[in-house]
Residue frames relative to the residue before (quaternion, step in Angstrom):
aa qw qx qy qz dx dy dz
X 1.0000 0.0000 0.0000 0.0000 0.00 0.00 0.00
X 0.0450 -0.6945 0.6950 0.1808 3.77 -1.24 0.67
X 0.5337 -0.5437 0.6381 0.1115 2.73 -2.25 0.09
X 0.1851 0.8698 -0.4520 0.0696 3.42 -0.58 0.69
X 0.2718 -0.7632 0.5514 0.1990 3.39 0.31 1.77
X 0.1998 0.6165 -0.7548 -0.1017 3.23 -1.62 0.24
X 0.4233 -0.8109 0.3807 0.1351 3.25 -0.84 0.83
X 0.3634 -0.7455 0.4759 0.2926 4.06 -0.77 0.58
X 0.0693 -0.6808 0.6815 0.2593 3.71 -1.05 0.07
X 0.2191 -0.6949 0.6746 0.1184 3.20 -1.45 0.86
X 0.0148 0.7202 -0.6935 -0.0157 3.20 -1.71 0.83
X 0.8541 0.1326 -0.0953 0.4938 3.27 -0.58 0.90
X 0.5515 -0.4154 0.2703 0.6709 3.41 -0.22 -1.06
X 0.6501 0.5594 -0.3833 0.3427 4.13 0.42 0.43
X 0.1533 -0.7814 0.5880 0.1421 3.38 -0.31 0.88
X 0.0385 -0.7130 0.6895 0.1212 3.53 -1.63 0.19
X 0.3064 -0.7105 0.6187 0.1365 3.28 -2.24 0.17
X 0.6198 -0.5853 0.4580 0.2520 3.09 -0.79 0.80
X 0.3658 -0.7898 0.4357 0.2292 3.57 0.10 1.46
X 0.6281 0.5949 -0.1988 0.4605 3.41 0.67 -1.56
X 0.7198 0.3239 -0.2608 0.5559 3.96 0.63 -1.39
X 0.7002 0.3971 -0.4510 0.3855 3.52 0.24 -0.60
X 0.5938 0.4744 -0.4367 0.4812 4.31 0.91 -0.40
X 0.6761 0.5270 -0.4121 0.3087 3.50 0.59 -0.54
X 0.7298 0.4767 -0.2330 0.4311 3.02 1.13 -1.47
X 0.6896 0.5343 -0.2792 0.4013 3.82 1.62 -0.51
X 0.0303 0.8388 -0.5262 -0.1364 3.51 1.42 -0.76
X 0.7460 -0.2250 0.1666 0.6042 3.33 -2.24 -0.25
X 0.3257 0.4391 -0.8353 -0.0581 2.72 -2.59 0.13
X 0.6671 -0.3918 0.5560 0.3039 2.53 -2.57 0.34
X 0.8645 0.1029 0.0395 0.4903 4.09 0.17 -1.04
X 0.3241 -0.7591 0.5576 -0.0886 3.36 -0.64 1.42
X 0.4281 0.8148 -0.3909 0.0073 3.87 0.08 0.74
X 0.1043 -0.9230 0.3566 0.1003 3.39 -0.08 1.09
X 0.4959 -0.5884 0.6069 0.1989 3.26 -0.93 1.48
X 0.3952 0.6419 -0.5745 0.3190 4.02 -0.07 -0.20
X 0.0713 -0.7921 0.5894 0.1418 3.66 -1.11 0.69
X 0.6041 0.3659 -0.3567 0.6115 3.16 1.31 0.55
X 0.3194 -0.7019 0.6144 0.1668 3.51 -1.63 0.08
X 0.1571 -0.7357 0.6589 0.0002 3.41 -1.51 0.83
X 0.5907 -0.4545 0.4502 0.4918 3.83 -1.41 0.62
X 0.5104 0.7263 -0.3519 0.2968 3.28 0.71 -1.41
X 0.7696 0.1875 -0.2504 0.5567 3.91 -0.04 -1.39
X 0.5159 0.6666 -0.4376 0.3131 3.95 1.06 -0.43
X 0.7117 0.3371 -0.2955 0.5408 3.74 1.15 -0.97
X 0.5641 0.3271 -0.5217 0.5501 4.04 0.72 -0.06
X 0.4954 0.5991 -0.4951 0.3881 3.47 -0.03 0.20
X 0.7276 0.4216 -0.1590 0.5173 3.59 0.38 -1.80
X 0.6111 0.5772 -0.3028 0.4492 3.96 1.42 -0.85
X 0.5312 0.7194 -0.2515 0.3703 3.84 1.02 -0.61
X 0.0167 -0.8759 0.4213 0.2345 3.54 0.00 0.55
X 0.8507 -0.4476 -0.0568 0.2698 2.63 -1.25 0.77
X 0.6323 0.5810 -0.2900 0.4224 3.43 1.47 -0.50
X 0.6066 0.5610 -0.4418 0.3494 3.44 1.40 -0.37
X 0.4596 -0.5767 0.6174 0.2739 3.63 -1.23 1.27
X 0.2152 -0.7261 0.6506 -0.0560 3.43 -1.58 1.02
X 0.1800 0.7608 -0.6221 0.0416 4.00 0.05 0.92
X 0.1874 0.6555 -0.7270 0.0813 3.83 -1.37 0.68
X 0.6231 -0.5940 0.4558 0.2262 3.14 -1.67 -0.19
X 0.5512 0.4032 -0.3741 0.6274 3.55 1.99 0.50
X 0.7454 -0.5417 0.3047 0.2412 3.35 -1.56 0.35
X 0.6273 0.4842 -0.3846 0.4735 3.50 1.34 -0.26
X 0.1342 0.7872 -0.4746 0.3701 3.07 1.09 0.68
X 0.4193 -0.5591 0.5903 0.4039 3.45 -1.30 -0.24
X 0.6056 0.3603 0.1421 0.6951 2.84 1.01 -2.33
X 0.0452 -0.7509 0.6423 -0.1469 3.35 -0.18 1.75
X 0.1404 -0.7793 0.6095 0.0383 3.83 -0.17 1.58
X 0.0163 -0.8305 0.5495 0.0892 3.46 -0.77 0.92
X 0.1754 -0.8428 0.4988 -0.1008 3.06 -1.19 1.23
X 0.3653 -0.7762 0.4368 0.2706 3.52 -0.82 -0.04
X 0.3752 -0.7958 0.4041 0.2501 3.19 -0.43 1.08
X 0.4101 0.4201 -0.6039 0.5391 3.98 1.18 0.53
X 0.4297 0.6387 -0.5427 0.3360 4.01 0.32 -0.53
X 0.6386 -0.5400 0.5010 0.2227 3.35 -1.31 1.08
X 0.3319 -0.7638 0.3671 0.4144 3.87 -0.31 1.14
X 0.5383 0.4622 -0.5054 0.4911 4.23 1.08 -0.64
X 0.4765 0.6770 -0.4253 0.3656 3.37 0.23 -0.19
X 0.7500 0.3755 -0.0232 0.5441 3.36 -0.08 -1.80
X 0.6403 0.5201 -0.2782 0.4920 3.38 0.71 -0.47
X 0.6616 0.5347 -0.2275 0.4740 3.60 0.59 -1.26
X 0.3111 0.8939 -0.1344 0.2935 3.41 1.32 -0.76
X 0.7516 0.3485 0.0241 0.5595 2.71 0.92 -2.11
X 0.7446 0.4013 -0.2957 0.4440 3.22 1.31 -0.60
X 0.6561 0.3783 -0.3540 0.5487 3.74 1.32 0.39
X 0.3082 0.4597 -0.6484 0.5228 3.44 1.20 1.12
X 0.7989 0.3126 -0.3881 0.3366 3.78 -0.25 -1.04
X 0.7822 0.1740 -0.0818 0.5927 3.86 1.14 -0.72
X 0.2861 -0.7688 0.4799 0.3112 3.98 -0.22 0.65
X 0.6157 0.6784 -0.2994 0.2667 3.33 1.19 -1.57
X 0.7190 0.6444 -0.2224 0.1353 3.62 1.43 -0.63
X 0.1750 -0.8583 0.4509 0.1712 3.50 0.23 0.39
X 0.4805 -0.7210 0.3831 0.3202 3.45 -1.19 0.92
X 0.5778 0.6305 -0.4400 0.2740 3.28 0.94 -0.71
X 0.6789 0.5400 -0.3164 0.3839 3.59 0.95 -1.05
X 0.8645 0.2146 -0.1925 0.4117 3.16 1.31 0.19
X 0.1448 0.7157 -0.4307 0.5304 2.96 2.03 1.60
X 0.5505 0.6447 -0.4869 0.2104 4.11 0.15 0.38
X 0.8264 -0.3422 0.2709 0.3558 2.87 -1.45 1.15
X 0.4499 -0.7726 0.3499 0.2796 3.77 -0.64 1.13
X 0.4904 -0.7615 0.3301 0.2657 3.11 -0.75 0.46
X 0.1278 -0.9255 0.3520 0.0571 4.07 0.19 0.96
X 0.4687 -0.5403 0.4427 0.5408 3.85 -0.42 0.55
X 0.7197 -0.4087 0.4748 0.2992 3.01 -2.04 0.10
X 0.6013 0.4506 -0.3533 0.5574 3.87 0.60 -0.87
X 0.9136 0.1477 -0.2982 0.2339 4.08 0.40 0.04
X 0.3239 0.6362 -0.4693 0.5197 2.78 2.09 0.56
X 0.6390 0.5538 -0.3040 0.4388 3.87 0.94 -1.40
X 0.7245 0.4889 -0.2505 0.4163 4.35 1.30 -0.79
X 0.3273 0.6538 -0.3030 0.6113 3.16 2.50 -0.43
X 0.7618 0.3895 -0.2658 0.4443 3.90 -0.27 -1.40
X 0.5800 0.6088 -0.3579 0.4061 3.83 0.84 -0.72
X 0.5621 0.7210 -0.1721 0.3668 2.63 0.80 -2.23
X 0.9056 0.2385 -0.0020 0.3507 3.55 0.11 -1.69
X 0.4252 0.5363 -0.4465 0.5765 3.41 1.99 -0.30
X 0.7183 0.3577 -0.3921 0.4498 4.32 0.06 -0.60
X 0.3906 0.6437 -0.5118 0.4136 3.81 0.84 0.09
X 0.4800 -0.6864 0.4950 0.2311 3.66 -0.61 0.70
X 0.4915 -0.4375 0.5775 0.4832 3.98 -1.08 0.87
X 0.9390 0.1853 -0.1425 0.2524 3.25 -1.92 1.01
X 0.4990 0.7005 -0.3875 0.3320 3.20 1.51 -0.16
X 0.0130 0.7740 -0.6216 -0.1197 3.80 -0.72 -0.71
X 0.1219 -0.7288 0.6737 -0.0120 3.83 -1.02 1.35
X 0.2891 -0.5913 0.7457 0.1038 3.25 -1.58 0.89
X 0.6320 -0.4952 0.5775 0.1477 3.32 -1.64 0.79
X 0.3145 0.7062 -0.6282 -0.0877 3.34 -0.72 -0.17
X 0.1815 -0.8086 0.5589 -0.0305 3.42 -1.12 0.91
X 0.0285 0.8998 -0.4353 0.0046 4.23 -0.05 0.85
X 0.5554 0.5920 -0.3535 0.4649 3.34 1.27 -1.12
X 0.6128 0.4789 -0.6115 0.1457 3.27 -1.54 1.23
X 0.7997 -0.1362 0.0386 0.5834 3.78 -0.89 0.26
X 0.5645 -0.4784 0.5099 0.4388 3.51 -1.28 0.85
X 0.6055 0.6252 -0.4238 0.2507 3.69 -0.23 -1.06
X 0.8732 0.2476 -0.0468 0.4171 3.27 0.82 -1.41
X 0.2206 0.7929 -0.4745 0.3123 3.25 1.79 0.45
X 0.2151 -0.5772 0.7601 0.2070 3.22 -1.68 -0.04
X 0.4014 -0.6417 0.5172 0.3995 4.02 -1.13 0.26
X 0.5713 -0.5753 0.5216 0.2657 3.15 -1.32 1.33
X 0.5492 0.5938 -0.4509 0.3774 3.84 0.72 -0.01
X 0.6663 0.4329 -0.3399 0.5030 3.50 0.98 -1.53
X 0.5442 0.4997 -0.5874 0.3302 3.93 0.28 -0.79
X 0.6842 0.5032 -0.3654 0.3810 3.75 0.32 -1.77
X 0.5686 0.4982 -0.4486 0.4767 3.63 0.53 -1.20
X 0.7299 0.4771 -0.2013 0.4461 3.99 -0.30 -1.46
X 0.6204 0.4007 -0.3287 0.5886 4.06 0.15 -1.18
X 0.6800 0.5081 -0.4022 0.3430 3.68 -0.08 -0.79
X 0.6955 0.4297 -0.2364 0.5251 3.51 0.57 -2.09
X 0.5335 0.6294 -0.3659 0.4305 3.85 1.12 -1.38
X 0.7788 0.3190 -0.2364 0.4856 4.21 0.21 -1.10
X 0.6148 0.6727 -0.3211 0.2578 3.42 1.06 -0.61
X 0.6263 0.4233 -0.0705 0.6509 3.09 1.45 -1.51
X 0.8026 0.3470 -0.0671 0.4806 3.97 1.20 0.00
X 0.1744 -0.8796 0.4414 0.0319 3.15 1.32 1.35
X 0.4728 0.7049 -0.2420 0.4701 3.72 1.28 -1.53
X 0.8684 0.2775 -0.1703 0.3740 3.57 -0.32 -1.36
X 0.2520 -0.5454 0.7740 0.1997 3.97 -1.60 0.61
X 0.2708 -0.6806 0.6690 0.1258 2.55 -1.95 -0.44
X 0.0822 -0.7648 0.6382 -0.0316 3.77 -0.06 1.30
X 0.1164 -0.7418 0.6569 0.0681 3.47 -1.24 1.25
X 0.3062 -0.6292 0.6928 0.1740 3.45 -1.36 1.01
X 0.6053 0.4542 -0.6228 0.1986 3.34 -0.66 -0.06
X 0.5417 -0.7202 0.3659 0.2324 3.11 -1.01 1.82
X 0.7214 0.4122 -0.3214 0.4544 3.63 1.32 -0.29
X 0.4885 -0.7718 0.2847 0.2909 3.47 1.63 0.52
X 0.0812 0.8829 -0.4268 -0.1779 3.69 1.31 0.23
X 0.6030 -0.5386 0.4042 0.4277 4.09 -1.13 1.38
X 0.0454 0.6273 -0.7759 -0.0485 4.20 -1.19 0.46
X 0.5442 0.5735 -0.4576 0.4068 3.64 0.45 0.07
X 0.6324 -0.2250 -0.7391 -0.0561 1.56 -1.68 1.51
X 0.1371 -0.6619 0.7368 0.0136 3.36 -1.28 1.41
X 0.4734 -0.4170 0.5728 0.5234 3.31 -1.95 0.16
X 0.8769 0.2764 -0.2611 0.2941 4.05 -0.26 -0.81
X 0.0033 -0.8484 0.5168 -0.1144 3.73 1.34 0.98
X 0.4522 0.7889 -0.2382 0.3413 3.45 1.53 -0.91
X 0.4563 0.8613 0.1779 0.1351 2.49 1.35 -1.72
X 0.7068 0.1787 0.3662 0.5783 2.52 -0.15 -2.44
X 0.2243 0.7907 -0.5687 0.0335 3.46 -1.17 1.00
X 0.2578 -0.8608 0.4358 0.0514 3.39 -0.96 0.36
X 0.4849 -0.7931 0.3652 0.0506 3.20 -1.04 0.80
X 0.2418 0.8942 -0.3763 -0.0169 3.66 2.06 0.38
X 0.7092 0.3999 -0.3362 0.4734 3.63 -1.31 0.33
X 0.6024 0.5488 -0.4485 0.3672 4.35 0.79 -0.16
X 0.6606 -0.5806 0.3749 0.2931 2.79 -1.11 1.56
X 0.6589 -0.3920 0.4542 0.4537 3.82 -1.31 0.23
X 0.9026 0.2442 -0.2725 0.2269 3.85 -0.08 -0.53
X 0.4353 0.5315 -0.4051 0.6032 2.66 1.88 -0.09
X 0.4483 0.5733 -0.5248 0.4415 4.42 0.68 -0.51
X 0.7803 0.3827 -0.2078 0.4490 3.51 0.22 -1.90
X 0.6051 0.5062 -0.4750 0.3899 3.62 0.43 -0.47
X 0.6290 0.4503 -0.3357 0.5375 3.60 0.42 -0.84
X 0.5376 0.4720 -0.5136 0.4737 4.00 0.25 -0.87
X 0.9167 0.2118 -0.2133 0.2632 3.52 -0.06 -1.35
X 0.3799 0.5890 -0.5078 0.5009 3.49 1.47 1.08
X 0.6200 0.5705 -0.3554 0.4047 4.09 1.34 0.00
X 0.5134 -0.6821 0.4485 0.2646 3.30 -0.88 0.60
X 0.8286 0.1286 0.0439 0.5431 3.79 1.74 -0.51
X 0.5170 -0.7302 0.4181 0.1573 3.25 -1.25 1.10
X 0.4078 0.6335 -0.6455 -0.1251 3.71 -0.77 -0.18
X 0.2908 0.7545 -0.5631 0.1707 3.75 -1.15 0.18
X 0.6475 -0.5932 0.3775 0.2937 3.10 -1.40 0.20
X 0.5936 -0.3702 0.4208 0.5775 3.86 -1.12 -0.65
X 0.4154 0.7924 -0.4137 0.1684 3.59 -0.52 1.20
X 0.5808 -0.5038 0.2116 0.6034 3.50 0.04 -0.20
X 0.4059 0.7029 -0.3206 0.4883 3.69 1.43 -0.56
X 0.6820 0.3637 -0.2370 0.5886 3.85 0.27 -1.07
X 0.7247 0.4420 -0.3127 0.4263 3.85 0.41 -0.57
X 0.5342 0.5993 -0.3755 0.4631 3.52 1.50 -0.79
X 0.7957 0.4574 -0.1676 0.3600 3.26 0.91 -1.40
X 0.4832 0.7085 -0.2701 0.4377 3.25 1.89 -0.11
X 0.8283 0.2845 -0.1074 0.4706 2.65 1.41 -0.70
X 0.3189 0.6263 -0.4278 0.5684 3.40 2.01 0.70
X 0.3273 -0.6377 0.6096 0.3385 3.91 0.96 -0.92
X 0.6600 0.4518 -0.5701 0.1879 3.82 0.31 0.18
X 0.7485 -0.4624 0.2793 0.3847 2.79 -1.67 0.13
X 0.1732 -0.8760 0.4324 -0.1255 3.46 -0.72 0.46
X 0.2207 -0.7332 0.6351 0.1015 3.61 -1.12 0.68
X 0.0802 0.7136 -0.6932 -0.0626 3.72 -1.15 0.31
X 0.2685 -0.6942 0.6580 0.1140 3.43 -1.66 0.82
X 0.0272 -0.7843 0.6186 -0.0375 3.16 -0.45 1.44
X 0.0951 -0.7838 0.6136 0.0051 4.28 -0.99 0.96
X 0.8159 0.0199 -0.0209 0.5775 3.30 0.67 -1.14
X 0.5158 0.4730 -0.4013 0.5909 3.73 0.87 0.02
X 0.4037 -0.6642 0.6085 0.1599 3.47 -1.63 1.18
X 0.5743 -0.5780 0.5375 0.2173 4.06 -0.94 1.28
X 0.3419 0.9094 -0.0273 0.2352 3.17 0.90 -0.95
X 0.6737 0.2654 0.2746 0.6327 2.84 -0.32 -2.72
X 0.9384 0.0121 0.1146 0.3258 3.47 -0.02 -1.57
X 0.4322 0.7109 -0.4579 0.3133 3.15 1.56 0.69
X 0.7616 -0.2896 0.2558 0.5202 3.95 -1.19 -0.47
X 0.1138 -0.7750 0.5979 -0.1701 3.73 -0.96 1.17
X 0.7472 0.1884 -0.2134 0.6006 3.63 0.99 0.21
X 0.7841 0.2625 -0.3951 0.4003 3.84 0.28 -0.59
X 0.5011 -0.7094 0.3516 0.3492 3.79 -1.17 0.56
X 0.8302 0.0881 -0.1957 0.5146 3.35 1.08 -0.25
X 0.2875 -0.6562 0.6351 -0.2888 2.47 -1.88 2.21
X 0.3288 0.5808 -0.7443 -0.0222 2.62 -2.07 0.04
X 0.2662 -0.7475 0.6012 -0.0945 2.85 -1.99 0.91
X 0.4675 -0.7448 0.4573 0.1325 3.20 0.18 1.83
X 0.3778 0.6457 -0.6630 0.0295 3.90 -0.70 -0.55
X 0.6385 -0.5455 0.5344 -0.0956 2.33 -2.09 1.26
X 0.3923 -0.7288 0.4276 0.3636 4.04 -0.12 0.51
X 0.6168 -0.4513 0.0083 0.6449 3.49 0.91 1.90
X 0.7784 0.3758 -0.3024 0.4017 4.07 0.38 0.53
X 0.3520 -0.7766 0.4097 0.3243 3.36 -0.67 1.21
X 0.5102 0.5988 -0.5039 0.3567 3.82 0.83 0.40
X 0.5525 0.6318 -0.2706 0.4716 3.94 1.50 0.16
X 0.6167 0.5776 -0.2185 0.4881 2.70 1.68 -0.41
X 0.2950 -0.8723 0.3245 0.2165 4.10 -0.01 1.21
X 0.6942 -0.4490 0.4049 0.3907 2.99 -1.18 -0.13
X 0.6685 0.5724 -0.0711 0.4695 2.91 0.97 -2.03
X 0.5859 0.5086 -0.2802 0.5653 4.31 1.55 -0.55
X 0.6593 0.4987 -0.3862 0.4092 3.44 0.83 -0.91
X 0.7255 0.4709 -0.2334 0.4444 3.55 0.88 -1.74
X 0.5855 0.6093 -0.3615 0.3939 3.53 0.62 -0.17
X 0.6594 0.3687 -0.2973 0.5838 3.40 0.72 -1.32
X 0.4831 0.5503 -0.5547 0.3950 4.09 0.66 -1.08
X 0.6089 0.5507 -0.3390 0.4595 3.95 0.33 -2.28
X 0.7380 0.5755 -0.2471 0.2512 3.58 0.19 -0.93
X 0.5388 0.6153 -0.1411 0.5578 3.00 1.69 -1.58
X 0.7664 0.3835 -0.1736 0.4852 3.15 -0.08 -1.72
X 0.7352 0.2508 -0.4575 0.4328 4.24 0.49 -0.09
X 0.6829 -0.3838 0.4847 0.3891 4.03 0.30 0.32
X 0.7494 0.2444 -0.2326 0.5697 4.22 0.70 0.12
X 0.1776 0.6257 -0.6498 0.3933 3.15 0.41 1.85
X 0.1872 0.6282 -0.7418 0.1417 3.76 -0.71 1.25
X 0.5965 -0.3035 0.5564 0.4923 3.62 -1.90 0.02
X 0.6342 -0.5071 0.5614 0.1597 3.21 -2.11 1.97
């Protein structure tokens, strides 16, 4: 198998591809399928370039094999799609497992959790991503605090690769973090945690696929489209399209919830 970055430019709300780079980097084939949820002139002229025998599956109509979908439709979902256009029989779950991580961060994972005290248990907590979908670093401290108080048992191990400041808390002690680790060595440690909290990010999806239990703050992003889809117990705060709607008092509950074993979707 190769790889072949080709990059988009965006302007406005429309993105495009270089027609020319994207044929070079795609040459002959028999089946063309593009996972893209948007469209561009770009794949439209390597399209029209294809001869005629080459099968064509996507999720817009100039397709050959035009796969229709709904766009409230979970996104692995809508995606998977494309792969039960070429084979119905397939199912996503069977191919929904836990991600796979080099050795150097599966081996900083096993460390990680051997210095964890007998009896302890750490939640994840993940925040860093587009203002939009932030949560204020105030409400975590407020919540983590009442959250360790009432939960002597539980740390707290932040991924966010830029390590965002929760100090000053009363249980800063507590709460540790892991800033500047590479992406598999981040996820490797996520799935050495017994719990989720975090936003709509690639984090929450890591842990989707770890199965743990878990919180997600959704405001302006739809639960939905991009919320948990593989572990069974959840929940997903959302906000009335803003993540400042989204309480204090909603967060620590579902946490209370987490942390007693009767965490299910609200």
């Amino acid at each position: 198998m190769k790889i072949h970055e080709v990059r988009a430019t965006t302007q406005g709300t429309e993105r495009s591809i270089d027609a020319e780079t994207l044929r070079q980097a795609v040459g002959a084939c028999d089946l063309f399928v593009c996972f893209n949820t948007w469209h561009a002139t770009g794949v439209s002229e390597l399209l029209e370039g294809f001869p005629a025998a080459t099968e064509t599956v996507g999720l817009y109509r100039r397709y050959k094999q035009w796969v229709r979908s709904e766009e409230s439709q979970h996104s692995a979902d809508r995606l998977f799609s494309l792969a039960q256009q070429v084979d119905p029989s397939l199912r996503l779950e069977d191919f929904a497992q836990a991600p796979v991580l080099t050795a150097e961060a599966t081996e900083a994972a096993r460390h990680f959790r051997d210095s964890v005290p007998d009896g302890a248990k750490v939640l994840a907590l993940h925040t860093e991503t587009g203002a939009r979908k932030q949560w204020p670093v105030a409400r975590y401290r407020a919540v983590l605090d009442a959250f360790l108080t009432a939960h002597p048992e539980w740390l707290v191990l932040n991924v966010d690769y830029n390590a965002t400041e929760l100090a000053p808390m009363v249980h800063e002690g507590r709460v540790l973090s892991v800033p500047g680790a590479p992406l598999d060595v981040a996820m490797a440690l996520l799935g050495a945690c017994d719990g989720f909290l975090g936003i709509d990010s690639c984090m929450l999806h890591a842990a989707d696929f770890f199965r743990l239990p878990s919180v997600g703050l959704f405001g302006t992003t739809s639960p939905q489209q991009w919320g948990f889809r593989f572990t069974p117990a959840f929940r997903e705060p959302t906000g009335n399209g803003s993540m400042d709607d989204i309480t204090e008092e909603e967060v620590l509950g579902a946490l209370t919830d987490l942390a007693a074993g009767r965490l299910r979707p609200a």
